[in-house]
N, C-alpha and C positions, 0 to 999 in steps of 0.2 A: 744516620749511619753512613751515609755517602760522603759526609763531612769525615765522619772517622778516617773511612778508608783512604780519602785524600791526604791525610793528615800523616798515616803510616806510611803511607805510598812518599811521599814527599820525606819524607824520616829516611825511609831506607835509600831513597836517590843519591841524600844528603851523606851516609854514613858510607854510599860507595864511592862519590864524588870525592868524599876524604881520603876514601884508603889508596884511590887513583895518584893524589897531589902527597902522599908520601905520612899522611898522618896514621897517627897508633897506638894502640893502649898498653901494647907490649915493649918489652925491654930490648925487643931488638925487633927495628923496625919491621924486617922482610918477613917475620913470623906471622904478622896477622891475613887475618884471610882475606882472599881479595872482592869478596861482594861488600865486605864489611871494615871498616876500621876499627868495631870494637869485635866484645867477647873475646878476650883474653882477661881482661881486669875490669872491664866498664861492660853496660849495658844502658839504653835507652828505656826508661819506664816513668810513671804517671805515679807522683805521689801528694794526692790531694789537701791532704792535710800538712804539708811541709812544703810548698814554695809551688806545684803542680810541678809539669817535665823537669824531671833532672835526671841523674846518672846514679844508676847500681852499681853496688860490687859482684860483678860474675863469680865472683871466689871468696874466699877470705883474703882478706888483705891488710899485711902490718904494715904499721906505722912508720912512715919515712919510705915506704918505696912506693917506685915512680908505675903511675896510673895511666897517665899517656905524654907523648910527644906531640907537637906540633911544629913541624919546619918552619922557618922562614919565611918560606915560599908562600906557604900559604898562609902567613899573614895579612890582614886587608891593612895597610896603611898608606899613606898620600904618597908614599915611595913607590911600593908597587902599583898603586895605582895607574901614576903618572908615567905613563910610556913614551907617550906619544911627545915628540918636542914639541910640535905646534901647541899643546895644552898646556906645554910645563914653559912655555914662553909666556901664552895667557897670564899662569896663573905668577907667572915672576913679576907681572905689572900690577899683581895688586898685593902687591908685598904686608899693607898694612891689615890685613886679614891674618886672624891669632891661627895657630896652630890647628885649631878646632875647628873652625869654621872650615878652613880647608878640609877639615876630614868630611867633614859633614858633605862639602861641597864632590870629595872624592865620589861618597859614596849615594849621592842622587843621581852622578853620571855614571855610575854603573846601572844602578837600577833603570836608567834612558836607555840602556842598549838593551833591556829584557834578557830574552831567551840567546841572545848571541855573548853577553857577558862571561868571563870565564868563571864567575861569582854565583850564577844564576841560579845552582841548588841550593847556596847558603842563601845570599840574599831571600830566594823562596820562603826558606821556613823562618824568618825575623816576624816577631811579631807586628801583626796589623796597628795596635794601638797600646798605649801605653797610661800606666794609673801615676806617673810622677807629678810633682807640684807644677811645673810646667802646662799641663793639661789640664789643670783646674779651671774650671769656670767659675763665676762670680759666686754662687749659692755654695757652691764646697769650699772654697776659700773662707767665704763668714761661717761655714760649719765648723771650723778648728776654733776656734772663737777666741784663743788666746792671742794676746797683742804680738807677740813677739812669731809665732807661727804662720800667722796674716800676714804679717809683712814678709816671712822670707818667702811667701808662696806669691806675692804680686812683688818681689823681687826677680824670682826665679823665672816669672812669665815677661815681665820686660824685658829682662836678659835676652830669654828666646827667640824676642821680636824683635829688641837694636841688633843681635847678630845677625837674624834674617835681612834685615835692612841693608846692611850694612855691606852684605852679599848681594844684593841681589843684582848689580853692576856685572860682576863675573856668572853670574849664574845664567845671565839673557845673553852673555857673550858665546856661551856655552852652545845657543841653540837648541838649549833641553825641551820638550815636549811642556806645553802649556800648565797642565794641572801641577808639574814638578818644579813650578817658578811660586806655587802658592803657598802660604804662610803653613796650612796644613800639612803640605809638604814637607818642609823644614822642619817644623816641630816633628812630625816622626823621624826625619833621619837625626834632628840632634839628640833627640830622647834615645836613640838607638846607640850612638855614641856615647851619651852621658851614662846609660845601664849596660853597656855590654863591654866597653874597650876594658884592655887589659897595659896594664906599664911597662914601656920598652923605654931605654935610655937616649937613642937615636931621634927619638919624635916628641913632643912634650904631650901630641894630643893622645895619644899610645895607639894601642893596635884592638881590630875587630879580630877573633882568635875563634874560626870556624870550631864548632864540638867541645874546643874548650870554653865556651861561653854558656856550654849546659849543664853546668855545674850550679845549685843551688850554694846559697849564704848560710853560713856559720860565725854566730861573734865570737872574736876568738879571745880566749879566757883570759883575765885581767885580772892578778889575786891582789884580794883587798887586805891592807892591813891596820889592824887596830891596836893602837895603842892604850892605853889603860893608864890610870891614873886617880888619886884619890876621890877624883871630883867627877866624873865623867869617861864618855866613850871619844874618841875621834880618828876618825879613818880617812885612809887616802888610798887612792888605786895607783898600783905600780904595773907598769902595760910591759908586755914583753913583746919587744920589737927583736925582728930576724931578718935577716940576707938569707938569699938565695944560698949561699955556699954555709949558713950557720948549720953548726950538728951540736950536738948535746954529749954528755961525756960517754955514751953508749953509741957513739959515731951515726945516731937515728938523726933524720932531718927535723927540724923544729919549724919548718915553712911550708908554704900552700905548695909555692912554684913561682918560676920569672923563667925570665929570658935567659939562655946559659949559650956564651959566646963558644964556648969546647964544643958540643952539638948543633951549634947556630938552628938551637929549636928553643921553642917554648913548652918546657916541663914541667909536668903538674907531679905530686906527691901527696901520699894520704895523709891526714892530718893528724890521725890516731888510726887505729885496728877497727876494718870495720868488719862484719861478719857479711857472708854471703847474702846478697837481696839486699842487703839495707842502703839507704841513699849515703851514695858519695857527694862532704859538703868542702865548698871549697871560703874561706874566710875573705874577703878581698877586702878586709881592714878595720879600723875600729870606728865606729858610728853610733849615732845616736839615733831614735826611731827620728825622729822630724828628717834627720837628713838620710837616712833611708829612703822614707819617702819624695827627697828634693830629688835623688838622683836614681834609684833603682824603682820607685813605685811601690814599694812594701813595706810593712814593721813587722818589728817582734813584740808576740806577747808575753814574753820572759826576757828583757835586754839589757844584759849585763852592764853596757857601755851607755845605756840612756842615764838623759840630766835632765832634770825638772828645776827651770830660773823663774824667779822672783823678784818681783818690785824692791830694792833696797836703799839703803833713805840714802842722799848724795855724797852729804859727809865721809859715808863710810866708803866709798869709793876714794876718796882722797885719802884715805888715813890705812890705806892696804897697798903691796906692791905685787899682789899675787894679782894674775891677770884675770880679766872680767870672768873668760869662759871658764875658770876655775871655783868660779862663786855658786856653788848649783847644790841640790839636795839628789841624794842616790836613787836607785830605784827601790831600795828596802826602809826612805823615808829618813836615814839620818843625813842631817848635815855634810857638804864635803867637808876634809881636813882644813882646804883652805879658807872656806864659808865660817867655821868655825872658828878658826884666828880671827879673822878678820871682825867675825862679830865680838868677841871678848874683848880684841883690841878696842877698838868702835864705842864699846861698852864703858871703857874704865874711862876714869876720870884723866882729864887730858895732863893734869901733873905728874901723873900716876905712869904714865903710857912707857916711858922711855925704859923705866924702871921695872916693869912686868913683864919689856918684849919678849926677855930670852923665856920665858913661862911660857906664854901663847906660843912661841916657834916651837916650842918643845912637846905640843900636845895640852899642858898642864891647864889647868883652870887658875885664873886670874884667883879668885877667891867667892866662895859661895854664896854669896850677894852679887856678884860680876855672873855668876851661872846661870843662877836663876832669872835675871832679867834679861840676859840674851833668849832662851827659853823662854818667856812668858813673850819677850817679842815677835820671835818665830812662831812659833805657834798662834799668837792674833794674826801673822800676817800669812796666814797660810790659809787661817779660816777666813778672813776678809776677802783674800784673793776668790775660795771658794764661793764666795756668796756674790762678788761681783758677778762672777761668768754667767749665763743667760740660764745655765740648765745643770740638771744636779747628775751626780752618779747615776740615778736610777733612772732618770728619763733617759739617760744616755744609754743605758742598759736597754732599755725598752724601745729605743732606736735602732742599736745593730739586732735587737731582734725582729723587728719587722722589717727591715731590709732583708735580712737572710730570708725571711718569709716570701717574700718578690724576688729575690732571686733564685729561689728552689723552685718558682715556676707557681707558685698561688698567686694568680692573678688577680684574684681578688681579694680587699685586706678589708675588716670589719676594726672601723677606728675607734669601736670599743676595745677592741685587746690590747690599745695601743697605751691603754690605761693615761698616765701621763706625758707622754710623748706625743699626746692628737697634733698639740697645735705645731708645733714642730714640723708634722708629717706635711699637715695642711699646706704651711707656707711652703715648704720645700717644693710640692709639685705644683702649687701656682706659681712658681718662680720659673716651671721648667713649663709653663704651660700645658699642665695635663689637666684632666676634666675630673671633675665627680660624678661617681653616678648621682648617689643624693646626696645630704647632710652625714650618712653616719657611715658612707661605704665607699670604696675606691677600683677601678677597675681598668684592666689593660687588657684590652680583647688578645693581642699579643704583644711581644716585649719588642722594641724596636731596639737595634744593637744601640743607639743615641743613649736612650733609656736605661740601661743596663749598666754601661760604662758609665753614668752621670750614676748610677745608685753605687757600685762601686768605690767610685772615688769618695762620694758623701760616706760611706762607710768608714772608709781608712780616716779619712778626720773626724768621725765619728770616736772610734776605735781612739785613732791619735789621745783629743781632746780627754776622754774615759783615763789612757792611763798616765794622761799627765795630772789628773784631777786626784786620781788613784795615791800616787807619790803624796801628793802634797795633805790627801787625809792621812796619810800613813806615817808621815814628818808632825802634823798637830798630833796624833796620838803619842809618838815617840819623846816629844816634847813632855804633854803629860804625866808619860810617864816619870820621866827625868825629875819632874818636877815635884812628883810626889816624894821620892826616892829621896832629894836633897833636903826636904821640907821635913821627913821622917828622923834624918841621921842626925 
């Protein structure tokens, strides 16, 4: 409970700290009250099943109007940071430091001044730790299990550790307190950078954006379109990209929010009509669950903009112009549009090819002997793919539920219910060095925060790895089908 109260206490410091430095959720700034910078259009609340802390609608609220402002001012970027000449002479001699790292660097020497920072409420409520690939440790890394997943997670952790390196010249220049010169360091404030900045056009590494950064994620909607044809399905997504200044023919905004040089504030906007109470979400762009989790620490279990890739033979790579990342299967299991080309092309006979292009670019089916064997290929390489991976649907299933189990506080797990997940569970906690009580039971007399955040993260690659495997039964069944359908007509 004491935890709460600090928690609320620290919230309301925050939201007075705002309305002090000019921020607001109303349409004209001097309207909001001054304990608070919301309640006009926003509220602070806890929504556990949707991202935790994020922002309500105090009211109703349509579509295209603006939710809050945030000046300039109080923007945190390396500009305002940097007051002081003597720091911004420092940081002119290390010129080869990217954009980022400066921020990163900005914002460990705020957090060195503590309580005397002008930062110090916000800074305060930034979270302690973060669930991003970055912070993976070695056993939740092998828990994604897919090849290509692994490596962007021991890509993303090197990253984290040449940029610290690479810093850490101006960082000991700095005179910063000892513990804020350590790798752990760095990884929270670059994670804090990587999940929270927002895009300003002045800085490449963007801006920390106080209140506007408690806005949960929304994918923002991508209509699919399918083409039809005698022989088949094939779909492509068409993404709708908007500017800040874009409106729709009803002059409603069609954008989250950016930077607007007229107000020299950063303006957020609702993204549809929400109703009173319900969470206000803000979209910050189109992704995929994997890089969800590279950069903000979360998935979705419904994600519109995720791709599930595949092993594909080499040849076919040479005999396609549509780019790699275009080669993926959907989240509802069919083929992309590109994936599809490229396999029909792939397919035909190499005399045949020049002469069937405009067919395949057109959606069309080569010819139904060209169908059905890119289908019966896709679909073996989808169940191959499945059988390589170490663990099935169901164990995995039977992993995020005994995770949940340990983290609702049953300290004790009986690794009979874990039906086919025991060994799984086994190795997991001899890798974190935890103990058994005997052979068939597990136990934490309490959960050490270490603990928690390592089952955590095992979770999300748990989860991850689930609905990548998910897709690819869902593409062999689609196949299948397809297949029976051609084999009937």
């Amino acid at each position: 409970m004491a935890g709460e109260k600090q928690t609320v206490d620290g919230i309301e410091a925050l939201l007075s700290w705002a309305a002090q430095i000019g921020i607001s959720d109303s349409s004209s700034p001097n309207s909001s009250p001054s304990s608070s910078c919301l309640g006009h259009s926003l509220f602070v609340s806890d929504f556990p099943d949707a991202g935790g802390r994020g922002l309500g609608a105090a009211r109703e609220l349509r579509r295209g109007e603006m939710v809050l402002r945030v000046p300039k001012a109080a923007l945190f970027t390396t500009e305002s940071v940097i007051s002081d000449p003597e720091i911004a002479s420092l940081m002119e001699r290390h010129k080869h430091l990217s954009p980022i790292q400066r921020l990163i660097v900005c914002l460990l020497m705020e957090v060195n001044k503590g309580r005397s920072s002008k930062w110090y409420p916000y800074l305060s409520q930034l979270p302690r730790d973060y669930t991003t690939l970055s912070n993976f440790a070695l056993p939740e890394i092998k828990a994604l299990q897919v090849e290509d997943a692994i490596w962007a997670a021991e890509k993303a952790v090197e990253k984290t550790k040449s940029n610290w390196r690479g810093s850490l010249a101006l960082l000991n220049e700095l005179d910063l307190k000892p513990q804020l010169l350590n790798f752990k360091s760095w990884l929270w404030a670059s994670q804090t950078v990587s999940s929270r900045t927002l895009h300003i056009s002045w800085d490449e590494a963007g801006c920390l954006c106080p209140v506007g950064d408690l806005f949960n994620y929304d994918a923002p909607e991508e209509p699919v379109l399918h083409e039809h044809d005698e022989g088949g399905v094939a779909s492509k997504s068409c993404s709708l990209n908007c500017s800040v200044e874009a409106v729709n023919a009803s002059n409603e905004r069609l954008t989250d929010g950016g930077y607007e040089e007229s107000s020299s504030s950063y303006c957020f906007y609702a993204r549809r009509r929400y109703n009173q109470g319900g969470q206000v979400l803000l979209s910050y762009g189109t992704y995929t669950n994997l890089e969800l989790l590279e950069h903000y620490g979360f998935l979705l279990p419904q994600n519109p903009n995720d791709k599930a890739f595949i092993k594909l033979e080499p040849d076919l790579y040479k005999n396609t112009s549509y780019d790699i990342e275009s080669l993926y299967i959907q989240p509802d299991g069919i083929p992309s549009f590109a994936l599809l080309c490229a396999l029909r092309l792939w397919s035909a006979p190499v005399s045949c090819r020049k002469n069937c292009m405009h067919l395949v670019l057109s959606g069309s089916q080569v010819s139904v002997q060209n169908e059905l064997q890119i289908l019966n290929w896709l679909a073996k390489r989808c169940y191959e793919t499945l059988q390589d991976l170490p663990t099935t649907i169901k164990v995995d299933k039977f992993v995020v539920n005994g995770i949940d189990a340990l983290l609702r506080g049953k300290a004790r797990i009986d690794f009979r219910d874990l039906g086919p997940a025991l060994e799984e569970f086994k190795k997991f906690f001899e890798e974190l060095n935890l103990k058994f009580e005997n052979s068939e039971s597990f136990i934490i007399d309490t959960m050490p925060i270490r603990i928690r955040k390592s089952l955590e993260r095992w979770r999300l690659a748990v989860e991850w790895r689930l609905a990548y495997k998910s897709v690819l039964f869902k593409c062999f069944c689609y196949c299948k089908e397809q297949i029976d359908e051609l084999s009937s007509s």
